[in-house]
C-alpha positions in Angstrom: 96.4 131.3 89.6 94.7 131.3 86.3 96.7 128.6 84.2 98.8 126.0 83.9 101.7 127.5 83.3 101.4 129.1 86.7 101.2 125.6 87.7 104.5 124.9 86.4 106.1 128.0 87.4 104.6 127.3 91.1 105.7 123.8 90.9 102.1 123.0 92.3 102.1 119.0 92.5 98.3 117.9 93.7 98.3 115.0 95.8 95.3 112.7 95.4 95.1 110.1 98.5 92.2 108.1 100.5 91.1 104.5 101.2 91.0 101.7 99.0 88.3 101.4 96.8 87.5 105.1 97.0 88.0 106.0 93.3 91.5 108.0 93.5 92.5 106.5 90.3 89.1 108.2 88.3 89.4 111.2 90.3 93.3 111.4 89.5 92.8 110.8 85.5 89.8 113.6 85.9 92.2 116.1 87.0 95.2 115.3 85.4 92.9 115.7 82.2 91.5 119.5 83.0 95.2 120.6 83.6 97.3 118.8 80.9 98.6 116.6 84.2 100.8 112.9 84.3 100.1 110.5 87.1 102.7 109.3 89.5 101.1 106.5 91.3 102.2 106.3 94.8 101.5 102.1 96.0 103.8 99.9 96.5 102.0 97.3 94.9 101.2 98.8 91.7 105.3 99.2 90.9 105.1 95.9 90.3 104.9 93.4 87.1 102.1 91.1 87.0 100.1 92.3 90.2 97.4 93.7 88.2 94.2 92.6 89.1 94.8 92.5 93.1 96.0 95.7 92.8 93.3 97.3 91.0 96.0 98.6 88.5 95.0 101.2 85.7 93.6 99.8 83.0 95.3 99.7 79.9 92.7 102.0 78.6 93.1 104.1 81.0 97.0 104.5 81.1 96.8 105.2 77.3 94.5 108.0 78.1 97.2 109.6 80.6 100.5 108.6 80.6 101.3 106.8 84.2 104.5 106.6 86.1 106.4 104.2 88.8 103.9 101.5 87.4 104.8 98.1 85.9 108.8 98.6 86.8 110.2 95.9 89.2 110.1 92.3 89.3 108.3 90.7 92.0 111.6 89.5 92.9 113.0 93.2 93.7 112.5 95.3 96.8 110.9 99.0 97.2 111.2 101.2 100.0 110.1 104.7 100.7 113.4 106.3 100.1 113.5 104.2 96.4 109.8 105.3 95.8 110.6 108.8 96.8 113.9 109.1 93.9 111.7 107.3 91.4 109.3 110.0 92.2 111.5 112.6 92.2 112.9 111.9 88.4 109.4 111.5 87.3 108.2 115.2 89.1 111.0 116.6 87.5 110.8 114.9 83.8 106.8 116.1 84.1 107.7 119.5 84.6 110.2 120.2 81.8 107.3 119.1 79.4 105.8 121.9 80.9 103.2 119.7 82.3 101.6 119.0 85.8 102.6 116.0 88.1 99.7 114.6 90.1 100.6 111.8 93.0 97.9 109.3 93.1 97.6 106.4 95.5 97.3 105.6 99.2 100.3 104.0 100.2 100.5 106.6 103.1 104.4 106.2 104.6 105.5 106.8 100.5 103.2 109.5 100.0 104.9 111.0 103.3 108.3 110.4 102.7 107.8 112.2 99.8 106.0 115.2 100.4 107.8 115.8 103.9 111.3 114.3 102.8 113.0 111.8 104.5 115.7 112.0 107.3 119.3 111.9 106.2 120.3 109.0 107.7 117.9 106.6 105.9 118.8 103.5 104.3 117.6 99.7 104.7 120.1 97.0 106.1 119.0 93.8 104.6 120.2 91.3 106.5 119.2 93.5 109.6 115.3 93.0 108.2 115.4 89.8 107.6 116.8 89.1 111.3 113.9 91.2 112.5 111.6 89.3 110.3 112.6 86.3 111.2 111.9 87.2 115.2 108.5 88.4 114.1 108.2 85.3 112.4 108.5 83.1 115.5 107.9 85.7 118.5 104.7 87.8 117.5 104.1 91.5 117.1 103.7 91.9 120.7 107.3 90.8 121.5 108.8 93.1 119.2 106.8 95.9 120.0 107.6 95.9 123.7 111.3 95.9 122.3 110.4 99.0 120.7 108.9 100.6 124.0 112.2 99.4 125.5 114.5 101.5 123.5 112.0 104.4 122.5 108.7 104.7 124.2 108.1 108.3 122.7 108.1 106.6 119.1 106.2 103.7 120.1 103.4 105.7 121.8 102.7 106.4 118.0 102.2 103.6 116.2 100.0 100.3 116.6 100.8 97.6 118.5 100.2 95.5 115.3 101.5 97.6 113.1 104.5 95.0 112.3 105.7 96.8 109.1 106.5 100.0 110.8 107.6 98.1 114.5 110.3 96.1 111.7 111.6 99.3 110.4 111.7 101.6 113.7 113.8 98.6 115.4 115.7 98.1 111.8 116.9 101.6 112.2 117.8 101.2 115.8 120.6 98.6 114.9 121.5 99.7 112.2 122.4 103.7 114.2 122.4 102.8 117.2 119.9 105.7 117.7 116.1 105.9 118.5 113.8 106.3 115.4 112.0 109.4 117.1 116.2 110.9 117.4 116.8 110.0 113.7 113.6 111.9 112.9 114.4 115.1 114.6 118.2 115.0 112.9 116.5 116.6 109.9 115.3 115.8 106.5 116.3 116.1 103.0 112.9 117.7 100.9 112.0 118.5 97.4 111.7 121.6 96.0 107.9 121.3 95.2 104.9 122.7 96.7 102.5 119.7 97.3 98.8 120.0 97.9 97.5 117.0 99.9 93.7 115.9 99.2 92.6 113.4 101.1 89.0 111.5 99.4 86.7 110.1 102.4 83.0 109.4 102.2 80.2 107.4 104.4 81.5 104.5 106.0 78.7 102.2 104.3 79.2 103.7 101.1 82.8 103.2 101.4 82.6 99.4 102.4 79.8 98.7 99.4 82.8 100.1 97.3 85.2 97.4 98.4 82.7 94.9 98.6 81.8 95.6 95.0 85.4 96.0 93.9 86.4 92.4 95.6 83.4 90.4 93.5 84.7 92.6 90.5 88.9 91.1 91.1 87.4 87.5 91.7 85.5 88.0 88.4 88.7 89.6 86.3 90.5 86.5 87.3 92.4 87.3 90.6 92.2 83.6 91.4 94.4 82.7 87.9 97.0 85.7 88.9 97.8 84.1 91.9 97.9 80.8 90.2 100.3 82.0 87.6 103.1 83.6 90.2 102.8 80.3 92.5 103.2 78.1 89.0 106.4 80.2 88.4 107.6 79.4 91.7 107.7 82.7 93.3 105.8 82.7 96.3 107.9 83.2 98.9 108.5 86.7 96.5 104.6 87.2 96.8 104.2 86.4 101.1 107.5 88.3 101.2 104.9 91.4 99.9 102.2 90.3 102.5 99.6 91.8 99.6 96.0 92.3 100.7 94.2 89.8 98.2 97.1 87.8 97.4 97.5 86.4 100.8 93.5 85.5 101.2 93.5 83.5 98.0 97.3 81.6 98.7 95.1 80.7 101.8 92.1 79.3 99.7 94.5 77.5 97.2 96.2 75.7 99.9 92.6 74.3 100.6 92.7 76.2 103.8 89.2 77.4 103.3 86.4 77.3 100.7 86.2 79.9 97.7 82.8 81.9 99.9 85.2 82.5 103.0 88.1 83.0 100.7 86.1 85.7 99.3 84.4 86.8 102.7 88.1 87.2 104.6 89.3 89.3 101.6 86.3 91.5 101.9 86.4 92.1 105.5 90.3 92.5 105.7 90.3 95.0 103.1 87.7 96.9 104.8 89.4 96.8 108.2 92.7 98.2 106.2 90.8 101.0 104.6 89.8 102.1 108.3 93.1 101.4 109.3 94.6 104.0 106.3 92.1 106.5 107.4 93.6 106.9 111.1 97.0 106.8 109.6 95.9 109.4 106.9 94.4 111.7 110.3 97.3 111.7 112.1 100.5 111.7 109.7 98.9 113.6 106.9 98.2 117.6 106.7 96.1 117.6 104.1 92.5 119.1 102.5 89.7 116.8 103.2 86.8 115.8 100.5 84.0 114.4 101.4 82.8 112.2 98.3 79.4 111.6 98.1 77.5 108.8 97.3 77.0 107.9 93.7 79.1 111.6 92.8 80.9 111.5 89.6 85.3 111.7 89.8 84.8 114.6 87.2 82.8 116.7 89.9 85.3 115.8 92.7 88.3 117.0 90.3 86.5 120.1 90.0 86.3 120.8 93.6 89.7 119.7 94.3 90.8 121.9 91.0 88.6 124.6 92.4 90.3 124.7 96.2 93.2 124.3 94.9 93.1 127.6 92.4 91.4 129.6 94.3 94.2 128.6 97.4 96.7 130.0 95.3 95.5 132.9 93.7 
């Protein structure tokens, strides 16, 4: 492959994923500027108004340097789910490509990034009042009461996922009810894909270099003024909207402004929670993601890990 118009004939759309805090947004804009690329972020966070700060969001600067997609469209009060990310998507791959230009996936919301890239099964839809019945039994029973529900009606599918994993536990027993078939049946059934051919890249470095990112990037939110975005959507009345999204950052400083705990643990619980999920996304990214691996090295510039991803991935299709 020597240009970007093989690219676009290919329908080659790079997928940059990874841990929080890793730099997937640098290393995305890198690439997406060597190839004459658009970014389609991938977290379902980021689709949102008004979570910028605890979301790390582009910058302005940045999203005037390469135009940005599925960012800033819903209303806190809306809902997103994988299949909704994964038509949003779809437009915005295809809108991308007739401007003879190259979509690049960025972000490390895993499950969207899969349904994506490895479709979703036919069946799939979300039953509202279902979820919310499930929630509500999470709510007042525990994870550990609705997971053994889930080894109940399908061991095979439960073997697979965490015990406190209540997102996915919600939506595996959501799907039951709503079919009356086992998740791990519904996923057999068959999926609907998209005609691209995606190329996975999954950033990881050194565990200490990794958690010095998010301990650095956690001071930096609390300095932009993550504190005063919280403030703002609890002054507007919407946070049973923002629990609803259970938000790494949002949650820890709801908890500090309901004098539950001093600004320094406030602080110190966001830093250690965010950690534990990064470690959390890499296991999920090892075992539901076939991707290319790149190991990012301390103090290594996003323009140098573009052009090794740029580099595997041309010379993988030549």
């Amino acid at each position: 492959m020597k240009s970007i118009k093989d690219l676009v004939e290919n329908k080659i759309v790079p997928v940059i994923t990874g841990p929080t805090a890793i730099g997937k947004t640098d290393v995305g804009i890198a690439i997406a500027k060597k190839i004459n690329g658009e970014i389609i972020s991938v977290d379902s966070r980021q689709i949102y108004k008004g979570l910028d700060i605890g979301t790390s969001k582009p910058t302005l600067r940045q999203q005037s340097e390469i135009s940005h997609h599925l960012i800033d469209l819903l209303e806190i009060e809306e809902k997103i789910s994988a299949g909704r990310c994964r038509e949003l998507a779809n437009e915005a791959i295809k809108g991308i490509f007739s401007r003879g230009k190259i979509p690049i996936l960025v972000g490390g919301a895993g499950l969207y990034i899969k349904a994506i890239v490895k479709g979703l099964f036919k069946s799939s839809r979300t039953d509202q009042l279902i979820r919310e019945e499930i929630r509500q039994e999470l709510k007042k029973r525990g994870n550990i009461y609705l997971y053994n529900k889930l080894v109940d009606i399908d061991p095979d599918y439960a073997l697979k996922i965490h015990i406190n994993d209540a997102k996915r536990i919600t939506r595996a027993l959501e799907l039951y009810k709503m079919t009356g078939k086992k998740p791990s049946e519904l996923f057999k059934e068959g999926s609907v894909t998209l005609p691209y051919n995606f190329r996975i890249f999954i950033l990881n470095t050194k565990r200490d270099y990794l958690y010095d990112r998010i301990n650095k990037r956690v001071d930096l939110m609390i300095q932009e003024g993550l504190i005063d975005e919280v403030r703002s959507f609890l002054k507007q009345g919407k946070r049973s909207h923002l629990e609803y999204l259970l938000t790494l950052g949002y949650k820890e400083v709801i908890h500090y402004l309901d004098n539950k705990c001093t600004k320094e643990e406030m602080i110190e619980n966001l830093k250690k929670n965010t950690r534990q999920y990064a470690k959390r996304q890499l296991t999920w990214f090892r075992h539901q993601l076939d991707g290319k691996w790149i190991d990012v090295k301390p103090g290594e510039e996003p323009v140098q890990v573009a052009d090794r991803i740029l580099k595997i991935l041309i010379d993988a299709e030549n």
